[in-house]
N, C-alpha and C positions, 0 to 999 in steps of 0.2 A: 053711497051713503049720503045724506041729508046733512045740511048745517046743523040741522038741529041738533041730529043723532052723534056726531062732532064734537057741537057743543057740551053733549051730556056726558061724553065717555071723559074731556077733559076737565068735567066737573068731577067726574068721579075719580081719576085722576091724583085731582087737588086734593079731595077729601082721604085717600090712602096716603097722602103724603104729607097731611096734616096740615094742608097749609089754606085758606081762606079761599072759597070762590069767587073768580076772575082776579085771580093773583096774575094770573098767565095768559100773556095776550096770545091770541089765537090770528096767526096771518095769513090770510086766506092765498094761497098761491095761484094767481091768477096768468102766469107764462102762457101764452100762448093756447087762449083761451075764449073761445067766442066771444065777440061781446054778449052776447045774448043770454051766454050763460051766467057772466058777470056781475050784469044786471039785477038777471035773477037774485042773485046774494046781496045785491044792493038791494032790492027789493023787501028780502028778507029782514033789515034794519043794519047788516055789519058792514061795518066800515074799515076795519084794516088790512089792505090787502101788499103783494110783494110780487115785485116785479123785476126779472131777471136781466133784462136790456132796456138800458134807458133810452133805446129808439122805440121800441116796443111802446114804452111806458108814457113817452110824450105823444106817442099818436091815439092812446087811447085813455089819458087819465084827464086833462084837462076839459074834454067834453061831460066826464062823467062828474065834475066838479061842479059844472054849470047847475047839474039838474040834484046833484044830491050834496046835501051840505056833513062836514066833520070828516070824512075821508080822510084817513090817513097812512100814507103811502110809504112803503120800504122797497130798497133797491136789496136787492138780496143776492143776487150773481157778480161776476168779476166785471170790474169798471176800469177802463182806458181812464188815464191823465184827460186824457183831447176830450172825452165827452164827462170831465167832472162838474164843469160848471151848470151846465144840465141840469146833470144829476142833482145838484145841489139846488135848484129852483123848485126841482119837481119832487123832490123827498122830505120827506119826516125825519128817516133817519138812512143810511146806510152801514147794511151789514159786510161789507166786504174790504174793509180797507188791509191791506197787505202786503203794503212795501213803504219804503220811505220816500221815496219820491212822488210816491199817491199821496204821502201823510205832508209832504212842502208842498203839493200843488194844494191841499183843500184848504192849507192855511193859511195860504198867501188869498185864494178866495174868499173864504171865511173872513180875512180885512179888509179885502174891495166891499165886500156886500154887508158887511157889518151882521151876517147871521149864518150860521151853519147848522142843517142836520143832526140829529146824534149819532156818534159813528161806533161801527162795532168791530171790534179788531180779529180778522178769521185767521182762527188758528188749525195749521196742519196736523192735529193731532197722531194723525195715521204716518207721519211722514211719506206721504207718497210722493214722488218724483214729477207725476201728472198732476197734481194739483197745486192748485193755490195755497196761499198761508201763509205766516210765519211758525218758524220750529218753534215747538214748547220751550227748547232752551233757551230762546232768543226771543221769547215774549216778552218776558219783565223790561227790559233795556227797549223795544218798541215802545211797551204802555209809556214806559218814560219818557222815548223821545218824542214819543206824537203829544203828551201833556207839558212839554218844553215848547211845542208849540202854540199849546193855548188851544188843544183840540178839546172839543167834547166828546171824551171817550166815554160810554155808556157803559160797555161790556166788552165781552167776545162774542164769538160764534164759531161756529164746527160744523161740519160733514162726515162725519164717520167713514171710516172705509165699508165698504158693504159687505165683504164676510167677515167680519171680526163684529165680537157684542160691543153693540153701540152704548151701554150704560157703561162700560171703563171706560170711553175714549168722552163722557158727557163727564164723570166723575174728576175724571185728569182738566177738562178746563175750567170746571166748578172749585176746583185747587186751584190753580194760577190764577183766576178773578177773585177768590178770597184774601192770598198774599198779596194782590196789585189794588186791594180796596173798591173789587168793581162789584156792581150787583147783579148787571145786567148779564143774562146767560139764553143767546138766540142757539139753539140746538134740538133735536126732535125733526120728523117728521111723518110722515103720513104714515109710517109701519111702526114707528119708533115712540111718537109724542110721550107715550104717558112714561116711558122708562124715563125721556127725560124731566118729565117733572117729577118722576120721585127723586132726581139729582140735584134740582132747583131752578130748571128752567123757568126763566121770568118770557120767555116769546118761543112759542113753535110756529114752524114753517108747513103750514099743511095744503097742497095741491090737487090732487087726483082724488084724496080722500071724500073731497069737498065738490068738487067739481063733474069727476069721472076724470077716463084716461085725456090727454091731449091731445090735440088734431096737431100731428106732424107735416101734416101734406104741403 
């Protein structure tokens, strides 16, 4: 499917959910993605893409800097402590923060460098074992304690589990960012998007939709 074609479905989207076109940023999931396909969409005129490994993300974003201007770039996968400072040169925002000791190292950062990312707090909605996140019950006192440290929390973010409907588990953290005063809600993806912006998705995460499948080799 085509950017374009992408772009129209989450216009259309917007307009069943009654909310304003390009309400909802669209991040182009670019993991492990030729550059040449990349380009391509740079080509195209969009600029916000999301990147899974901040090794990844430093070998191929600050070339594509040089040559195209506005990019704006989200870590979207699980981030080590040891490569936050990275992270944090090379991001716009990151969606992944998810423990407290990730939330004191980016804040003690955030004061060396005098500027931090906006960050999105992933939450386990599915409680699964394998995954990343904080529990639902254990969100509020997170938002709290990472805004005790003078973080800039945007939102959350989710992963659904994959056989369960992903509109309850978008619904459940578009509840806990309404009582934590957040707006920001990174959820959807490439099967999912438009359920979650009829939840309120303010960012979907789209990859393969945009792109095709990815070169694992």
């Amino acid at each position: 499917m085509s950017l374009a074609e992408i772009t129209e479905k989450l216009h259309k989207a917007e307009d069943a959910a009654g909310r304003a076109r390009g309400s909802v940023s669209l991040i182009a999931v670019s993991k492990k993605q030729p550059d040449a396909r990349v380009e391509a969409i740079l080509q195209e005129g969009h600029r916000v893409f999301g990147e899974n490994r901040v090794q990844e993300a430093a070998a191929k974003w600050p070339g594509f800097r040089e040559r195209f201007v506005g990019i704006e770039l989200h870590l979207i996968g699980p981030l080590q402590t040891n490569k936050a400072r990275q992270a944090m040169e090379l991001a716009q925002a990151i969606h992944s923060v998810d423990r407290p000791k990730l939330a004191r190292t980016l804040a003690r950062l955030a004061q060396e460098m005098g500027t931090c990312p906006d960050l999105f707090i992933q939450v386990n909605t599915g409680e699964e074992p394998q995954k990343a996140g904080v529990l639902p019950a254990k969100t509020d006192e997170f938002v709290a304690e990472c805004r005790g440290l003078d973080l800039p929390v945007a939102g959350l973010m989710c992963i659904p589990p994959v056989d369960e409907e992903p509109s309850l588990h978008f619904a459940l953290l578009a509840k806990i960012a309404a009582r934590n005063g957040l707006s920001g809600l990174s959820m959807g993806m490439s099967g999912d998007f438009e359920k979650a912006v009829m939840q309120g998705a303010t960012h979907v995460r789209v990859g393969s939709a945009i792109f095709g499948e990815r070169d694992y080799g």
